[in-house]
N, C-alpha and C positions, 0 to 999 in steps of 0.2 A: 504494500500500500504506500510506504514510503517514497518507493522508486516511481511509483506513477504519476503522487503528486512532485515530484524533483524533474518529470520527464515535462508532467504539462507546467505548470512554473516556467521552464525550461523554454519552451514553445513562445507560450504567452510574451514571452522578455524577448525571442527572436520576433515577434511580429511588432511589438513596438517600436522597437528599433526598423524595422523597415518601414513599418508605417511614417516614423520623423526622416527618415532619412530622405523617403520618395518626397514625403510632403514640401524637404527642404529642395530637393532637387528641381520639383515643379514648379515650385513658388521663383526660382532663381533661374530656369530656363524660361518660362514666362511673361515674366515683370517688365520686357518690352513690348508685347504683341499688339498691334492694328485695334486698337478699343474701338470699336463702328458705333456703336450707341450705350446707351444708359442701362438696357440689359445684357450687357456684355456675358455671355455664359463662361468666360475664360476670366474676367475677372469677378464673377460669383466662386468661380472653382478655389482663385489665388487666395479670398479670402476665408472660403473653409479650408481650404490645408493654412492659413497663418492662426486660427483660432484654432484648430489642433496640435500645430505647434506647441502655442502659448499655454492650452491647457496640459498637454503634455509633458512640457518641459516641467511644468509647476510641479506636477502628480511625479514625476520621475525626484527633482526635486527634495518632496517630503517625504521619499523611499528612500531617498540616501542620508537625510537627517534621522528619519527613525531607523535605519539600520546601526547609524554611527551612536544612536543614543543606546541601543538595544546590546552591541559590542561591548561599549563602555559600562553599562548596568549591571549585565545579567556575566558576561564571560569577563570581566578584568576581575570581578573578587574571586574567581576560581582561583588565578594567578597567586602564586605568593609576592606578597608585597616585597619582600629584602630582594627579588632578582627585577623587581622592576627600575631599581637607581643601585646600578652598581658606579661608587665615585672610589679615589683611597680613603676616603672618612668614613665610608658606613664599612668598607676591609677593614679598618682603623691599620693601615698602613702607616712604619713612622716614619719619615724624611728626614733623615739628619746622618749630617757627615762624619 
């Protein structure tokens, strides 16, 4: 059950990433085209891939701020604290000639 949710996780994280990547690509082959009129369907397109984008990027975003709080929370006090600052003061190393 593990490996099925790691496989689609897995998926989901490839199609977003295609998903921004096309949208950035359309948006930036585009952004010169012949606008004929007011309903331009090329520029209705340019501005739903930019509000994809933007929602996007946000949601991508606040997946990398709660992963980084979630590291720092739950897996840093596994660690033992004495290997996390090794200096010569906490070795109590003594320097003298």
């Amino acid at each position: 059950m593990a490996e099925k949710k790691r496989t689609i996780s897995f998926v989901l994280a490839i199609c977003i990433m295609m998903v921004l990547l096309f949208s950035m690509f359309y948006v930036a082959a585009e952004s010169n085209h012949d606008c004929a009129d007011r309903s331009c369907p090329v520029c209705y397109q340019i501005s739903v891939c930019k509000d994809t984008l933007r929602t996007l990027s946000i949601s991508v975003a606040v997946a990398g701020i709660l992963s980084a709080t979630f590291m720092e929370l739950i897996c840093m006090p596994i660690c033992p604290k004495q290997n996390l600052l090794i200096t010569l003061v906490t070795l109590k190393v003594k320097l003298s000639n």
